[in-house]
N, C-alpha and C positions, 0 to 999 in steps of 0.2 A: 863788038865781040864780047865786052865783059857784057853787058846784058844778057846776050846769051847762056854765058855760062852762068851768071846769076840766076837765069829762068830756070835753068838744068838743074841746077841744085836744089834749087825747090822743090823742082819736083821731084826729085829722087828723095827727099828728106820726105815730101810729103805722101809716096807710095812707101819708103820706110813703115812712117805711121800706119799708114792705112793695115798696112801686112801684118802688122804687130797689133790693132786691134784687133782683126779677121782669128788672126790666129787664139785669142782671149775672147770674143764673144761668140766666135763662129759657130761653137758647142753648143749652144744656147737658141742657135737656128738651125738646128740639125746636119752640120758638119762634122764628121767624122774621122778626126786624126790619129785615130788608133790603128795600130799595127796588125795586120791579118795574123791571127794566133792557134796555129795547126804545127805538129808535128809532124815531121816527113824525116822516112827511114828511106836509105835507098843502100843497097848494097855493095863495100869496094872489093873490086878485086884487085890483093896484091900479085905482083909477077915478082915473086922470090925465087927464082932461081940460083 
């Protein structure tokens, strides 16, 4: 059972990694983590009665 959870934690330590490279090189292979940047109007209606 501690084996297991030792292999478990490896790997989540070692997709940590992985995800915190991706996120730092990823730019650099054409991944694109910029936010869609448009303005949108939409109109409220208050009910002030």
């Amino acid at each position: 059972m501690a084996r297991l959870i030792k292999y478990l934690a490896i790997l989540i330590l070692l997709a940590a990694i992985a995800l915190i490279a991706y996120a730092y090189v990823g730019p650099w292979f054409g991944a694109d983590f910029s936010a869609p940047s448009e303005e949108v109007r939409k109109p409220v209606v208050l009910n002030a009665d």
